[in-house]
PAPAGU-867021 format. One record per atom (N, C-alpha, C): z, x, y; residue in three letters. Coordinates in steps of 0.1 Angstrom, whole numbers, plus 5000, padded with zeros to 4 digits. Example, Ala and Ser with C-alpha at 12.3 -4.5 7.8 and 13.67 -1.06 7.14 Angstrom:
2
+------+------+------+--------+
!   zz !   xx !   yy ! residu !
+------+------+------+--------+
! 5078 ! 5132 ! 4943 !    ALA !
! 5078 ! 5123 ! 4955 !    ALA !
! 5078 ! 5132 ! 4967 !    ALA !
! 5071 ! 5128 ! 4978 !    SER !
! 5071 ! 5137 ! 4989 !    SER !
! 5079 ! 5129 ! 5000 !    SER !
+------+------+------+--------+
***
This chain:
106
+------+------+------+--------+
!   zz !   xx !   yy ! residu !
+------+------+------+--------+
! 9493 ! 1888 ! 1834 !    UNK !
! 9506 ! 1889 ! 1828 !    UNK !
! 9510 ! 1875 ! 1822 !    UNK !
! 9502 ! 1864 ! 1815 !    UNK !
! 9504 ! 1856 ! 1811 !    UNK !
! 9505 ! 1857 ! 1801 !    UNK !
! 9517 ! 1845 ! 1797 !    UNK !
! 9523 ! 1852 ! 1782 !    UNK !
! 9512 ! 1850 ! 1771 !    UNK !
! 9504 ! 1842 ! 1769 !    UNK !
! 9493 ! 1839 ! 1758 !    UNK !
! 9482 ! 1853 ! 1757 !    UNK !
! 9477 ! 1855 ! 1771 !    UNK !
! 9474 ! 1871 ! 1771 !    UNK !
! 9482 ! 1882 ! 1764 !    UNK !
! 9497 ! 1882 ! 1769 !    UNK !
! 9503 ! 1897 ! 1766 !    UNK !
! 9507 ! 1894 ! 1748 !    UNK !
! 9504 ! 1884 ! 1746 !    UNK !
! 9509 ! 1881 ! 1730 !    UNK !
! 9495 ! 1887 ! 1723 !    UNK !
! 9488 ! 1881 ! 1727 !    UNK !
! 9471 ! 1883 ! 1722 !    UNK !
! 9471 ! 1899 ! 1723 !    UNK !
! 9471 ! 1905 ! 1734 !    UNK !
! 9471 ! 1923 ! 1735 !    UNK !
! 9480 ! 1926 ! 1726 !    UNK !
! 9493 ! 1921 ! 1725 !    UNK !
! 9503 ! 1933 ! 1717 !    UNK !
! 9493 ! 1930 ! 1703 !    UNK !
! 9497 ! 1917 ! 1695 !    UNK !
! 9487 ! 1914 ! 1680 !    UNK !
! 9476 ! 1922 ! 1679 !    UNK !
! 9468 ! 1925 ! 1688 !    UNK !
! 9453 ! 1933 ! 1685 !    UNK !
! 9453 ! 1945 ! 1686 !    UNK !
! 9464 ! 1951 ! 1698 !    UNK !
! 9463 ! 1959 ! 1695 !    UNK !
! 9472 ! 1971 ! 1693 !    UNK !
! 9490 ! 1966 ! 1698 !    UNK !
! 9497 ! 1972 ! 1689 !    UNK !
! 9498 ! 1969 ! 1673 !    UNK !
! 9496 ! 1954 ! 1671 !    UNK !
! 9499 ! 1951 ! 1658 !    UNK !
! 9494 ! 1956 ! 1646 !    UNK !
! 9477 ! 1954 ! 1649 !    UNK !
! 9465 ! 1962 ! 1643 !    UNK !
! 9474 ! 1973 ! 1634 !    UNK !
! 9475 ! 1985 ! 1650 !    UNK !
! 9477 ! 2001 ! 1644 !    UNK !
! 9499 ! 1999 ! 1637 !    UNK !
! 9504 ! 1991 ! 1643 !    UNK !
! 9517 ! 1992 ! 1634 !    UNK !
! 9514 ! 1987 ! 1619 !    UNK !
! 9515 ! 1979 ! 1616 !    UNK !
! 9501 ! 1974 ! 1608 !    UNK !
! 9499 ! 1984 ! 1592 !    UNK !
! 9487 ! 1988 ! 1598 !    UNK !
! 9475 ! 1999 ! 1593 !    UNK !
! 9488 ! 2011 ! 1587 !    UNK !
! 9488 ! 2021 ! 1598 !    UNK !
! 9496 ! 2030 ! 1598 !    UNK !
! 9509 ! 2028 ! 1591 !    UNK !
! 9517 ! 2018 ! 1594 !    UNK !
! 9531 ! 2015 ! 1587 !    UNK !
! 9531 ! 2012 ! 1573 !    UNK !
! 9517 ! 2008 ! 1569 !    UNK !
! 9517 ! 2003 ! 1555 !    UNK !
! 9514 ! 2019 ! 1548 !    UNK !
! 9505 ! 2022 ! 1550 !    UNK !
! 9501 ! 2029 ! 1549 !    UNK !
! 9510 ! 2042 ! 1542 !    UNK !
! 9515 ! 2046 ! 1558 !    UNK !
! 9527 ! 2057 ! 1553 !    UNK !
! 9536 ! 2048 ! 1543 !    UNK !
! 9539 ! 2041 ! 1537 !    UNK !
! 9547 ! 2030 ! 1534 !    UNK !
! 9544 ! 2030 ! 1520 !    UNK !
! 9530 ! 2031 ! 1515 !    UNK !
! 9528 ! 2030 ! 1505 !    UNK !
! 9526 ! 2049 ! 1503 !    UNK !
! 9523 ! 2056 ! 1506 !    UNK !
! 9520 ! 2071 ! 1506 !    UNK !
! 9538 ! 2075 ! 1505 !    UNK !
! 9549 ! 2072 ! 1509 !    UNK !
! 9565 ! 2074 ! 1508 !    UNK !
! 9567 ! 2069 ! 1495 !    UNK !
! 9562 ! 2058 ! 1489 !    UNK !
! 9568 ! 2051 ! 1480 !    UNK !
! 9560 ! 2058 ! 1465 !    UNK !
! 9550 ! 2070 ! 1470 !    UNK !
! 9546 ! 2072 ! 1456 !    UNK !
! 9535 ! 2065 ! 1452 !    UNK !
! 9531 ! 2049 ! 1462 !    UNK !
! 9517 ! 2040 ! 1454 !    UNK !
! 9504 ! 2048 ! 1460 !    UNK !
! 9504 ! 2056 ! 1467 !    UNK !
! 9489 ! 2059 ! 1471 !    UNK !
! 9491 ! 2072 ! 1481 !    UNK !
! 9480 ! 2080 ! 1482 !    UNK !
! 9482 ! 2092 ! 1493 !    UNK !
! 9465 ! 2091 ! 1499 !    UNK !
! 9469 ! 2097 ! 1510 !    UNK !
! 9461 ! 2099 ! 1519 !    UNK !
! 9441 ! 2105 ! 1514 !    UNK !
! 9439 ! 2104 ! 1514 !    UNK !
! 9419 ! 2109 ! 1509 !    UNK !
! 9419 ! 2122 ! 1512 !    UNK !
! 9414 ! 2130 ! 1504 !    UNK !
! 9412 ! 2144 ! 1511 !    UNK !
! 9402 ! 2145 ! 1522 !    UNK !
! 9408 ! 2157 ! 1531 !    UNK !
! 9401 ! 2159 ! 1543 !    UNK !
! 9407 ! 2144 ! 1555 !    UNK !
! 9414 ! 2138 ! 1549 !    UNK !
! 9417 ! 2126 ! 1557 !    UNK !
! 9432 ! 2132 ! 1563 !    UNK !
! 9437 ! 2127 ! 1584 !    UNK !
! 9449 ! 2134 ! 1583 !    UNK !
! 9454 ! 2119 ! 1590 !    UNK !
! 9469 ! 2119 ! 1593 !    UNK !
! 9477 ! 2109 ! 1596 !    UNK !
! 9467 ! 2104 ! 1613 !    UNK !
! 9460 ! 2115 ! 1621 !    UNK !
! 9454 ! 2114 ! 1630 !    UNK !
! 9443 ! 2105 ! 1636 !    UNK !
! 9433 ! 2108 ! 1623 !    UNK !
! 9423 ! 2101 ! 1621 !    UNK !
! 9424 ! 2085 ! 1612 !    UNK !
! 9435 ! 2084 ! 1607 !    UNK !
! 9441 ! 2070 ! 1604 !    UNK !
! 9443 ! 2066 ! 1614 !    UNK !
! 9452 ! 2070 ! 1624 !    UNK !
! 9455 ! 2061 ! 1631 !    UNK !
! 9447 ! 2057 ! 1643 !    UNK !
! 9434 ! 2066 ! 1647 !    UNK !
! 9424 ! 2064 ! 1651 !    UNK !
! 9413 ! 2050 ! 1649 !    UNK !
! 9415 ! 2054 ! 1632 !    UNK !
! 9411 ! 2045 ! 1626 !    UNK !
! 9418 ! 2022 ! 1628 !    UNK !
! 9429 ! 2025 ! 1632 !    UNK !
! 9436 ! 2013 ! 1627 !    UNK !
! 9438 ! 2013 ! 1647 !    UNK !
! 9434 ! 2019 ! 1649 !    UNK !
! 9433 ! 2014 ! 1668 !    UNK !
! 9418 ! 2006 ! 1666 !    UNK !
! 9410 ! 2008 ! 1661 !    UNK !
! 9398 ! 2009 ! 1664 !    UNK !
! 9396 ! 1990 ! 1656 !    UNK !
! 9407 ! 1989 ! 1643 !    UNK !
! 9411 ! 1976 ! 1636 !    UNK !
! 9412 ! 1963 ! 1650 !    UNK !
! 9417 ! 1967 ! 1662 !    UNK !
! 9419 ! 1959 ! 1667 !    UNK !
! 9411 ! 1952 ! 1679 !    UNK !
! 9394 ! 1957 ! 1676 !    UNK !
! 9380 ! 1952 ! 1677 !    UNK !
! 9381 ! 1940 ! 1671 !    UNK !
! 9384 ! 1935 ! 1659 !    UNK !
! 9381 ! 1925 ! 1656 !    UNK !
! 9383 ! 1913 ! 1666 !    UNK !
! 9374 ! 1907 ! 1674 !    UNK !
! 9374 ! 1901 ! 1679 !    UNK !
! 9369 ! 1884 ! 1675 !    UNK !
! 9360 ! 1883 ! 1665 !    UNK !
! 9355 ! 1871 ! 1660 !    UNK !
! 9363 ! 1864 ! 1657 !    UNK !
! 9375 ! 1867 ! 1650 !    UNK !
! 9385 ! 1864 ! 1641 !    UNK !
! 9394 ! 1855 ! 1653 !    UNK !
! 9397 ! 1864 ! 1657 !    UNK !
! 9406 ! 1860 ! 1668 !    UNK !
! 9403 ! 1849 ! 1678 !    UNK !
! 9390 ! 1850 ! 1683 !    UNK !
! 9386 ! 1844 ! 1690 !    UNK !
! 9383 ! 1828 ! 1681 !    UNK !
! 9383 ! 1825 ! 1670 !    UNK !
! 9380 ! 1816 ! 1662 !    UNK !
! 9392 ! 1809 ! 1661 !    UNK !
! 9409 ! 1818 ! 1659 !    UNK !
! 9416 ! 1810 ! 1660 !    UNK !
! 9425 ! 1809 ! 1672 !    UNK !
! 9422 ! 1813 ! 1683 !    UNK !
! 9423 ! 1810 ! 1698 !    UNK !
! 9420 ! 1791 ! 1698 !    UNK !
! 9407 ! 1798 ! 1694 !    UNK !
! 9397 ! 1781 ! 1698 !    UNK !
! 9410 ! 1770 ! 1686 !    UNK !
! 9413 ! 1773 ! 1675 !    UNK !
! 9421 ! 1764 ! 1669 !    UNK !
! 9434 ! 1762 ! 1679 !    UNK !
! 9440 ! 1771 ! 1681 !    UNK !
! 9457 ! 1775 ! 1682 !    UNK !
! 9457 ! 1770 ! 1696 !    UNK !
! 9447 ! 1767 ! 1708 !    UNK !
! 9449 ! 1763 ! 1727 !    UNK !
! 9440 ! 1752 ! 1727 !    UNK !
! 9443 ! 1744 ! 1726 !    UNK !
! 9437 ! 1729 ! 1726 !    UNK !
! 9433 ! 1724 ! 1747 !    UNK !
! 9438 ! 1731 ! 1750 !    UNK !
! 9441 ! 1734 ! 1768 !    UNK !
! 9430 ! 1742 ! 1767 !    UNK !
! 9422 ! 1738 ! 1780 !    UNK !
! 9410 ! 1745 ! 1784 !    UNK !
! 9417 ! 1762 ! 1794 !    UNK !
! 9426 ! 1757 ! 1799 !    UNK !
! 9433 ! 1772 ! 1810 !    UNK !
! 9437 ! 1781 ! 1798 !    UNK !
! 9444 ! 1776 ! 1787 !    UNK !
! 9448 ! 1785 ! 1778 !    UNK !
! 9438 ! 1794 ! 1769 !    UNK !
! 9430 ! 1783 ! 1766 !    UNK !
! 9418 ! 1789 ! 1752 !    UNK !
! 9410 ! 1800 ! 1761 !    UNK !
! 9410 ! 1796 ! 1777 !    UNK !
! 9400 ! 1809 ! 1783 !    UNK !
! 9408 ! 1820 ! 1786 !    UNK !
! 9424 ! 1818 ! 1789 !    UNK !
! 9432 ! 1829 ! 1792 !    UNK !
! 9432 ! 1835 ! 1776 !    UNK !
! 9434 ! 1834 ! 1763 !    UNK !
! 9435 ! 1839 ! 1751 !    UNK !
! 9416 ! 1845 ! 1750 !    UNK !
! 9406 ! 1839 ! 1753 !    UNK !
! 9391 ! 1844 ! 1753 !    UNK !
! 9396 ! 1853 ! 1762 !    UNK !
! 9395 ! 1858 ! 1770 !    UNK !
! 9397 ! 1870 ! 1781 !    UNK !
! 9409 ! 1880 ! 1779 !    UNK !
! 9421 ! 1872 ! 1770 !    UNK !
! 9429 ! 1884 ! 1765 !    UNK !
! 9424 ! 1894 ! 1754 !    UNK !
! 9414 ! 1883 ! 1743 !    UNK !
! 9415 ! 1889 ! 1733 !    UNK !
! 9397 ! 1898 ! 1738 !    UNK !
! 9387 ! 1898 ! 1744 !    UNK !
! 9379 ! 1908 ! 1749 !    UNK !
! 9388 ! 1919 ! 1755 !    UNK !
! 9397 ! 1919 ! 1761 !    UNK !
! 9406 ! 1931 ! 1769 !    UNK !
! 9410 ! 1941 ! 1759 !    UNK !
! 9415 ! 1934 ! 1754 !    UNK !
! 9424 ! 1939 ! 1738 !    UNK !
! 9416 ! 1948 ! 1731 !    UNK !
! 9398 ! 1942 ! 1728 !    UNK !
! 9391 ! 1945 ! 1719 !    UNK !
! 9386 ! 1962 ! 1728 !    UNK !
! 9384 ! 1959 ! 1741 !    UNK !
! 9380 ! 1971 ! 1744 !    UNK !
! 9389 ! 1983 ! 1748 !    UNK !
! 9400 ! 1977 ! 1753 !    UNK !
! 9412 ! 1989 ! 1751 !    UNK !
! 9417 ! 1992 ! 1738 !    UNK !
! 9414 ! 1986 ! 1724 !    UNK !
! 9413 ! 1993 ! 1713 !    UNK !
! 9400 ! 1999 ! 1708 !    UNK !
! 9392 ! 1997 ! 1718 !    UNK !
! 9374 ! 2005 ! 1711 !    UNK !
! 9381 ! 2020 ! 1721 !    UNK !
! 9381 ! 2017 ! 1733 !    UNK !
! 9387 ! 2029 ! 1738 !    UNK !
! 9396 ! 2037 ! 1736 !    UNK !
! 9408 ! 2036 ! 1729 !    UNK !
! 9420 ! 2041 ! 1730 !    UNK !
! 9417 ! 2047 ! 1713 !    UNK !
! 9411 ! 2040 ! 1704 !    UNK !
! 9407 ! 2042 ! 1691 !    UNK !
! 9398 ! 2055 ! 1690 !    UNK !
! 9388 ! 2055 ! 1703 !    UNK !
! 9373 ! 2066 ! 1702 !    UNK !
! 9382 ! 2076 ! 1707 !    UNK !
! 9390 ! 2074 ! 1712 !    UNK !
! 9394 ! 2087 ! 1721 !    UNK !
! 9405 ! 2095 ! 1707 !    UNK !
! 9414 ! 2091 ! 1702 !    UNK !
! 9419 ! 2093 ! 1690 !    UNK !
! 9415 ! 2098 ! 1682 !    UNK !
! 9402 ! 2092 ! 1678 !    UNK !
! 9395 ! 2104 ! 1669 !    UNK !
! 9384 ! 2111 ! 1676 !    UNK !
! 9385 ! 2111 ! 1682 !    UNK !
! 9378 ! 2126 ! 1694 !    UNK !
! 9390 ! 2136 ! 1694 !    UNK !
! 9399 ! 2136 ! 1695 !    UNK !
! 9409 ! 2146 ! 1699 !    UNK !
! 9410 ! 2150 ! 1683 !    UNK !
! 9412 ! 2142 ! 1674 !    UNK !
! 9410 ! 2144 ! 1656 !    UNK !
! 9401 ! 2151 ! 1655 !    UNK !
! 9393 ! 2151 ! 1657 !    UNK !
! 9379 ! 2159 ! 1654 !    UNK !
! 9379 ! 2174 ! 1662 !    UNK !
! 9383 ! 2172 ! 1670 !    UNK !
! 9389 ! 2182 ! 1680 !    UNK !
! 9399 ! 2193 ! 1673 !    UNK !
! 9405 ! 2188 ! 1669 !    UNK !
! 9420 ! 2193 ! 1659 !    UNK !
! 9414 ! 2200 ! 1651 !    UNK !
! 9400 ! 2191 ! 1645 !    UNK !
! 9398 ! 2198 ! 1628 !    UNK !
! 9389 ! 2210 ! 1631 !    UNK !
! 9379 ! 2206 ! 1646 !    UNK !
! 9372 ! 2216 ! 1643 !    UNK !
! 9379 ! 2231 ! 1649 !    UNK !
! 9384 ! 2232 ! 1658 !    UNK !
! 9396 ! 2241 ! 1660 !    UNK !
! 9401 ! 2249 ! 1649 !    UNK !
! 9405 ! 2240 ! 1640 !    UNK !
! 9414 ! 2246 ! 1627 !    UNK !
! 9406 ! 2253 ! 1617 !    UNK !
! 9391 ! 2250 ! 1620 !    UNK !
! 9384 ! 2257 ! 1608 !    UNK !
! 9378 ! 2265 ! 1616 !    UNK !
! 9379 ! 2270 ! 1625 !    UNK !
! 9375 ! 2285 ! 1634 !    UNK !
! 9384 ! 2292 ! 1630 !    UNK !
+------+------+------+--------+
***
């Protein structure tokens, strides 16, 4: 529950999918762009869980942003947590999506 951790989780992996999804519908409301056929709000957002893997990125500006060795390892260990509770929370999203679609075409 350290705050450099819970900052690092929310950014990767709430931020990611608010993010992704928010623009998204955001631009698809405003008339600039719609969704791909066969594509549903489900599987986007499956998609933009899954954004918050990026871990290189992160971990590169960890190492800039904690000059403190306790810090830069508590942000290295937030942002692995992050990465895998968004590989998991992302696979499972579009499993239930896939689930949805194949359902719907029976």
């Amino acid at each position: 529950l350290h705050p450099v951790a819970l900052g690092i989780i929310a950014g990767l992996f709430f931020g990611k999918q608010i993010g992704i999804v928010g623009g998204a519908w955001l631009a698809v409301k405003l008339g600039f762009a719609e969704l791909p056929a066969g594509v549903t709000w489900r599987q986007l957002h499956g998609a933009s869980a899954l954004a918050g893997i990026g871990f290189t990125m992160a971990l590169f500006i960890a190492n800039l942003a904690f000059p403190d060795q306790t810090d830069l390892d508590m942000a290295k260990r937030a942002v692995l947590a992050a990465s895998g509770l968004a590989a998991i929370v992302g696979l499972g999203i579009l499993a239930m999506a896939t689930r949805d679609s194949a359902c719907e075409a029976e």
